[in-house]
C-alpha positions as CSV (number, residue, x, y, z in Angstrom):
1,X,62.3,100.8,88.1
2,X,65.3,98.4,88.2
3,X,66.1,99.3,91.6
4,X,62.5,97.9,92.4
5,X,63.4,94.7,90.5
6,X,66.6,94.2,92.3
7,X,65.5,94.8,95.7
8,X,61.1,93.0,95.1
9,X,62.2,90.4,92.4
10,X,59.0,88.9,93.7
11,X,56.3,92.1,93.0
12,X,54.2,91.1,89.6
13,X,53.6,94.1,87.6
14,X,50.4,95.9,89.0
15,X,52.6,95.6,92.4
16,X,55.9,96.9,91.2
17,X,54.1,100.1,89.4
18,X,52.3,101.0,92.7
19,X,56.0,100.3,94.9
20,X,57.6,103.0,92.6
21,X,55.0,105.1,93.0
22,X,54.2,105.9,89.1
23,X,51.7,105.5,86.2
24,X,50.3,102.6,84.5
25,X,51.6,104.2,81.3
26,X,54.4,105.1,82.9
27,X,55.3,101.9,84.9
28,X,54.3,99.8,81.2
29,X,56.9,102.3,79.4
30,X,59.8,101.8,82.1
31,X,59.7,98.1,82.2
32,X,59.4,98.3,78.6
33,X,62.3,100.1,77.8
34,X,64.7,98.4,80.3
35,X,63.6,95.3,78.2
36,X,64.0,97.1,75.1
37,X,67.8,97.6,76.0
38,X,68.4,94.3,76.8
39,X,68.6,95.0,80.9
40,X,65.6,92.6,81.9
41,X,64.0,89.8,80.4
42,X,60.4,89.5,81.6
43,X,58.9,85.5,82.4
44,X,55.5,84.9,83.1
45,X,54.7,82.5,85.7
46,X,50.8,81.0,87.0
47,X,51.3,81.0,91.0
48,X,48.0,78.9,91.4
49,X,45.9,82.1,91.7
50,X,46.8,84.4,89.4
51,X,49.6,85.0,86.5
52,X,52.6,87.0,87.6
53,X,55.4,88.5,85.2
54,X,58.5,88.5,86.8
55,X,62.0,90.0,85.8
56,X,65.4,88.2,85.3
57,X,68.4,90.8,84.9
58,X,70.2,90.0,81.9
59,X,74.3,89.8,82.0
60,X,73.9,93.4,80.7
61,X,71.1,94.2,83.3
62,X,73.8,92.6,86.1
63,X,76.5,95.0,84.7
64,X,74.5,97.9,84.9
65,X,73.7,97.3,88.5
66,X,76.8,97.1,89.8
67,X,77.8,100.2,88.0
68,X,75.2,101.8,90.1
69,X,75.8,100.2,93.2
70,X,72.5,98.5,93.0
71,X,72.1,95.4,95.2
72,X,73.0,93.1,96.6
73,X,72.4,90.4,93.0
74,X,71.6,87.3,93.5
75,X,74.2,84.8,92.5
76,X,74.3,82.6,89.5
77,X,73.6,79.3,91.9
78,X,70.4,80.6,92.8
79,X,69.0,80.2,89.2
80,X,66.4,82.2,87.4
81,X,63.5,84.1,88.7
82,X,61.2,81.2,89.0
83,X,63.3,78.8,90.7
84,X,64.2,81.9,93.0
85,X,60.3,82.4,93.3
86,X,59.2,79.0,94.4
87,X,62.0,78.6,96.6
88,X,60.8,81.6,98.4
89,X,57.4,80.5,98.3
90,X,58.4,77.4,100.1
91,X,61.0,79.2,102.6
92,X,58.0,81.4,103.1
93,X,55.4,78.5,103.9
94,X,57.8,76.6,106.4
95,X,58.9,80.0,108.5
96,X,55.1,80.3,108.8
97,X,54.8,76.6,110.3
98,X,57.5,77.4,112.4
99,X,60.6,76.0,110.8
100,X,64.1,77.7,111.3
101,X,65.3,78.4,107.3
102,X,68.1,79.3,105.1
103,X,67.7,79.5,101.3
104,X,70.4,78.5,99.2
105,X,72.2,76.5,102.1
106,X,76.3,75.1,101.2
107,X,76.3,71.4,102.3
108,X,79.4,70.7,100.5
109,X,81.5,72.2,97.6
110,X,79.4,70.8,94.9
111,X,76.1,70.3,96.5
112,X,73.7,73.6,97.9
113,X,70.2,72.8,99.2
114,X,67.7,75.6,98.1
115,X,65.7,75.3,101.8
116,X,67.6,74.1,104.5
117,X,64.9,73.6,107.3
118,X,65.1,72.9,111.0
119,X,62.3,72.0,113.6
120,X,61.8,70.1,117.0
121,X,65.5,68.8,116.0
122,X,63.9,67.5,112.6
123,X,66.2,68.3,108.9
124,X,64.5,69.1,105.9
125,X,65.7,69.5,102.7
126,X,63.4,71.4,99.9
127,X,64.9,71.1,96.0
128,X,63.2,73.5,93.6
129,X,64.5,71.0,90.5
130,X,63.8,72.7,87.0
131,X,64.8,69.8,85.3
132,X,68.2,71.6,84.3
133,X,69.7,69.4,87.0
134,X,69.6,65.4,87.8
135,X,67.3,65.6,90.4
136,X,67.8,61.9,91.1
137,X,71.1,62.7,91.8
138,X,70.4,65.9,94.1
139,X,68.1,63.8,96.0
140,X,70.7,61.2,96.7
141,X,73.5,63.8,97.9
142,X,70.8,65.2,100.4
143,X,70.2,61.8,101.7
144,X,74.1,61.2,102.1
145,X,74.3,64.9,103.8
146,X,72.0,63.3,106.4
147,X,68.7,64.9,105.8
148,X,66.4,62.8,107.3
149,X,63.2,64.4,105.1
150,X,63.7,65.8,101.8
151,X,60.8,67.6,99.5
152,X,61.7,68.1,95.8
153,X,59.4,71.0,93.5
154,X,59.4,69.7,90.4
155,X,59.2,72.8,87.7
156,X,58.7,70.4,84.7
157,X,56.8,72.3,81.9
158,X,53.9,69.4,82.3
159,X,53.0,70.7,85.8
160,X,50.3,73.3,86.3
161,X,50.2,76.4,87.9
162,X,47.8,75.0,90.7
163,X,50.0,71.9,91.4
164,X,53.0,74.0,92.1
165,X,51.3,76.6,94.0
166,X,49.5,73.9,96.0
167,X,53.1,72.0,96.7
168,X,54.5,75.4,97.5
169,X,51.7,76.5,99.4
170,X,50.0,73.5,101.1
171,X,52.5,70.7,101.5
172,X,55.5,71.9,100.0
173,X,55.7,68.9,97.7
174,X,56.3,65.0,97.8
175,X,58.3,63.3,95.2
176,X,59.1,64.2,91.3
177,X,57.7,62.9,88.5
178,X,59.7,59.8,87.1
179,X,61.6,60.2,83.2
């Protein structure tokens, strides 16, 4: 079962039991133990359609992984399992209008771009901000990095499900809420 969550970090539950080929009961009961010992740590997200429970590995989770040879794991820049999510969800929606992306792009030493996006010789920059960061700031070292079009997902607590999947989904987002 944790192989499936280190190589489909993005399968909800119901999908992750099927791709392991197991029980309900027995799918519940694996997922539930891993938690139990501190390897996962489950976080339920609304993707605009549906709820979806997702896994973070723990430091312990991590650990156990690379004893096993199990990965590659993601690295700490790329942030939990929901920033991960919705920057895939927006990598996904541009490669389907035809951009040319890279997730977790290095623009300089202490500045990486989640979507780095390329089109018709057009730049675009996609943030996934969870308000961890100063996205005011993020937003300003993309424009000096010369994007010429930058998109920020704000994961603010206030937003709904619906907004975000409709950012992701339909436009990939304009703007961040002021504060």
């Amino acid at each position: 079962m944790i192989r499936s969550i280190v190589e489909d970090a993005f399968l909800g539950v119901v999908e992750r039991i099927k791709a392991v080929a197991t029980s309900r009961r027995k799918g519940t009961a694996a997922l539930a133990a891993l938690e139990e010992r501190g390897l996962i740590k489950g976080e339920t997200l609304y993707t605009g359609s549906s709820l979806i429970k997702l896994f973070n590995l723990t430091q312990d989770g991590r650990a156990f992984c690379r004893q096993h040879s199990l990965g590659p794991l993601p690295h700490f820049t790329e942030g939990g399992i929901t920033h991960r999510y919705w920057v895939y969800r927006a990598a996904e929606h541009l490669r389907a209008q035809g951009w040319h992306v890279k997730t977790e792009h290095c623009v300089s030493e202490d500045f990486i771009v989640d979507v780095h996006a390329e089109k018709d010789g057009k730049t675009l920059a996609v943030l996934v901000e969870t308000g961890k960061s100063n996205h005011r700031l993020n937003q300003q070292k993309a424009r000096k990095a010369g994007y010429g079009d930058i998109k920020v997902v704000p994961l603010w607590n206030n937003l709904s499900g619906n907004r975000l999947a409709r950012l992701a989904d339909e436009s990939v987002v304009v703007g961040a809420p002021e504060g």
